[in-house]
N, C-alpha and C positions, 0 to 999 in steps of 0.2 A: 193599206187596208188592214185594221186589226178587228180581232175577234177575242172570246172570252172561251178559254178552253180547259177541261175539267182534267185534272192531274190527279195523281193515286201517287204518294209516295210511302216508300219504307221509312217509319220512323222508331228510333229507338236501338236500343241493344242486341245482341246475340241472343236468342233464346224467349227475351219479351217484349220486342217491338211489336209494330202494327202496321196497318196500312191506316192514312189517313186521309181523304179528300182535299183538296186545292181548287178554287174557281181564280184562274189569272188568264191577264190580258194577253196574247202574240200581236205580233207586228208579223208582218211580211218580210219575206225572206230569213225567219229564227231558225236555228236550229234546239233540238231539248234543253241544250246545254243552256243557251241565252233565257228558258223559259226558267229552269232552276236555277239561274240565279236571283231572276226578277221574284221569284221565291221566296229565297234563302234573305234579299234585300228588304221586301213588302211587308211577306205574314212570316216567316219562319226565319229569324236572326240566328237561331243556334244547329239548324240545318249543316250537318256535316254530308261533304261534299265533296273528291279531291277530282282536282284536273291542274293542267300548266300551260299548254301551248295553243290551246282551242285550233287549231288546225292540223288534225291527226295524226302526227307526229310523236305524241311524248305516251300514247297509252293507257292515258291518269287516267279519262273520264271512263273507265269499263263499268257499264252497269246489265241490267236486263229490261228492255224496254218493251211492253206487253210477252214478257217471257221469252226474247228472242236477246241474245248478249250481241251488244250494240254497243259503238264510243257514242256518248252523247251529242260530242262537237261534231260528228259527219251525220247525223241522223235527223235530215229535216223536218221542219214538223209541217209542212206542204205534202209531206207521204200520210198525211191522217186525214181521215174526213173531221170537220169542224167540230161534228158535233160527238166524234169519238171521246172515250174515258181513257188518260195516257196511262200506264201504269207501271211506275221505274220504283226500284226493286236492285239491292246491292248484286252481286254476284253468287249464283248460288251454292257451286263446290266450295266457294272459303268461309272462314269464320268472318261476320260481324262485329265491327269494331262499333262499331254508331251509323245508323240510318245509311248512308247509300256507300260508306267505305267500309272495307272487306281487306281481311288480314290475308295478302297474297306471300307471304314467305316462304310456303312451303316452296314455290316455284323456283325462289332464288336457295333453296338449299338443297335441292336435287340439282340443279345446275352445278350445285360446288362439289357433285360426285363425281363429273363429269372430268377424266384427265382432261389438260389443256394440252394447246399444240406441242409439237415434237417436233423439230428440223431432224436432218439426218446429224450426225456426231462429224464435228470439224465442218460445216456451213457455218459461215456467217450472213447475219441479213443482209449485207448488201449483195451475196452470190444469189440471194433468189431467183430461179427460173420457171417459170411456167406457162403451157402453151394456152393462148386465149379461150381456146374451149374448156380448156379447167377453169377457169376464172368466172367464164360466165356462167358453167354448171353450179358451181354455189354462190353465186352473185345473187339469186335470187331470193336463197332463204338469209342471206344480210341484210336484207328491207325490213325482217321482223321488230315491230316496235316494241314486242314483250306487252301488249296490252292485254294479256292472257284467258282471250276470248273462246281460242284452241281448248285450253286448258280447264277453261271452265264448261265449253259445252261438251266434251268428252266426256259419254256417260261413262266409262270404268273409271271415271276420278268423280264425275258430278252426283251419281248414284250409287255410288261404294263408297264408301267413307274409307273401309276399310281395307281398301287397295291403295290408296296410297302410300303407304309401307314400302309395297311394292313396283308402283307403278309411276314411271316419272313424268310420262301426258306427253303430248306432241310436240311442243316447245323445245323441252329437253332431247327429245329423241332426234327432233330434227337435227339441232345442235350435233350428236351423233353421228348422224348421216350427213352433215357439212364436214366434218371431220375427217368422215371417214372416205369423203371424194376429195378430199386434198393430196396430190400427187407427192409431196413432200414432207405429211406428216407420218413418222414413221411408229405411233400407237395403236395397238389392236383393240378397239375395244367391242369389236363382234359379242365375244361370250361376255362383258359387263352389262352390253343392249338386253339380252335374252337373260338371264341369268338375274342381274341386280335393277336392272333402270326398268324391264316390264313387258319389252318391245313386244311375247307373245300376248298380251292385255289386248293391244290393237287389234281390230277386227276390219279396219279399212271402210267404216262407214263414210269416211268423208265429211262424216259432220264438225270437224276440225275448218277444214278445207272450206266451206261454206259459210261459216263467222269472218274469217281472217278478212280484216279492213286492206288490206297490203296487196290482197291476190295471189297469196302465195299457195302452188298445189303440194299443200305440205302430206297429203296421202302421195300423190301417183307420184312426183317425184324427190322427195324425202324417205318417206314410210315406207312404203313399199320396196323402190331397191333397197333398203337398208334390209329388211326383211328375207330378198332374194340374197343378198351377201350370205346373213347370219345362216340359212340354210344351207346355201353350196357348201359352207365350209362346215355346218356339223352333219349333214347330210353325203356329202361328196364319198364315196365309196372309197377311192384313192386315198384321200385326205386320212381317213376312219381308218385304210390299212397302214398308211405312214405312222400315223400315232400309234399302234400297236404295235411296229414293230420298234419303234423307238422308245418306248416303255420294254420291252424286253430287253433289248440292247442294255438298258440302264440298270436293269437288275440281274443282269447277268456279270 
């Protein structure tokens, strides 16, 4: 059973696109993604557009679909009443490259602030050991597809422009907090979280946690312990007298 259903899409550049109406057919069983292509194919041949794997997986198709950042390929269009107005719309924290693709780099160049792993000094990979409750504690946030849904609905990156300087958004921080539950990597980067990547930015609204296609609870447990680490250790009374008196030590 198909129907005729009424589309809103972003078309145009960074700065002077538009929204423009669409009347196209669905079929039963589409999802967005099948409906912008029938699109992209019918009335709009130069419709730019990125996806790859249509089965959520690869990330590509990240847009905002009536204001909510959705993959296009998991977002049926049986979730709309018929006679609703769709209205897809690039991603809103990055720049506009053309119509529904959005220049996500910055994401991949805070990542590359990010030290990588660290074995201890003299392990080789094959002596790896680790008890399966490590493994499964960051098994989870390895599902991340990078579709950077986190990333864009985070209002301190999606309504500050000008925190990104500072702020490295959920994606990266988690990365952090996988890191830094790995029993065998032996990098500190507590004071780079707090300090360079933003981790105090975070207010723990969960609005990360609530886009995330994957079901990852990248606030309660990424964000947050990562948070309760970064305090015991600049907080910890002990800690605060060890470092002072080893600063004295050194200038004596």
């Amino acid at each position: 059973m198909s129907y005729m259903a009424k589309f809103r899409l972003w078309r145009g550049p960074d700065g002077t696109g538009e929204l423009k109406d669409y009347d196209v057919q669905v079929q039963e069983g589409e999802v967005v993604l099948d409906v912008i292509h029938r699109i992209q194919a019918e009335q709009a041949t130069d419709l730019a557009v990125r996806w790859n794997c249509k089965a959520g997986k690869c990330g590509s198709c990240s847009v905002e679909v009536n204001g909510r950042p959705r993959l296009m390929c998991m977002t049926r269009m049986n979730t709309f009443e018929e006679t609703d107005t769709i209205t897809v719309t690039p991603l809103r924290a990055f720049p506009v490259i053309r119509d529904l693709v959005t220049d996500v780099s910055f994401n991949y160049a805070k990542a590359r602030e990010v030290p990588a792993f660290k074995p201890p000094e003299g392990l080789k990979p094959g002596e790896y050991r680790m008890a399966q409750e490590d493994v499964a504690r960051s098994q989870e946030f390895r599902k991340c597809i990078e579709c950077f849904l986190c990333q864009n609905t985070c209002h301190a990156v999606r309504d500050h422009e000008e925190n990104k300087t500072n702020f490295a958004g959920p994606r990266v921080l988690m990365r952090v907090a996988e890191l830094d539950m790995h029993p065998l990597d032996t990098v500190d980067r507590h004071k780079m979280a707090q300090d360079e990547l933003g981790l105090g930015y975070c207010n723990i609204t969960k609005c990360c946690t609530e886009v995330c296609p994957e079901h990852i609870k990248i606030t309660d447990n990424a964000l947050i312990p990562l948070k309760e680490r970064v305090a015991d250790i600049k907080y910890d009374p002990i800690r605060w007298l060890g470092s002072k008196i080893r600063v004295r030590a050194a200038s004596d």
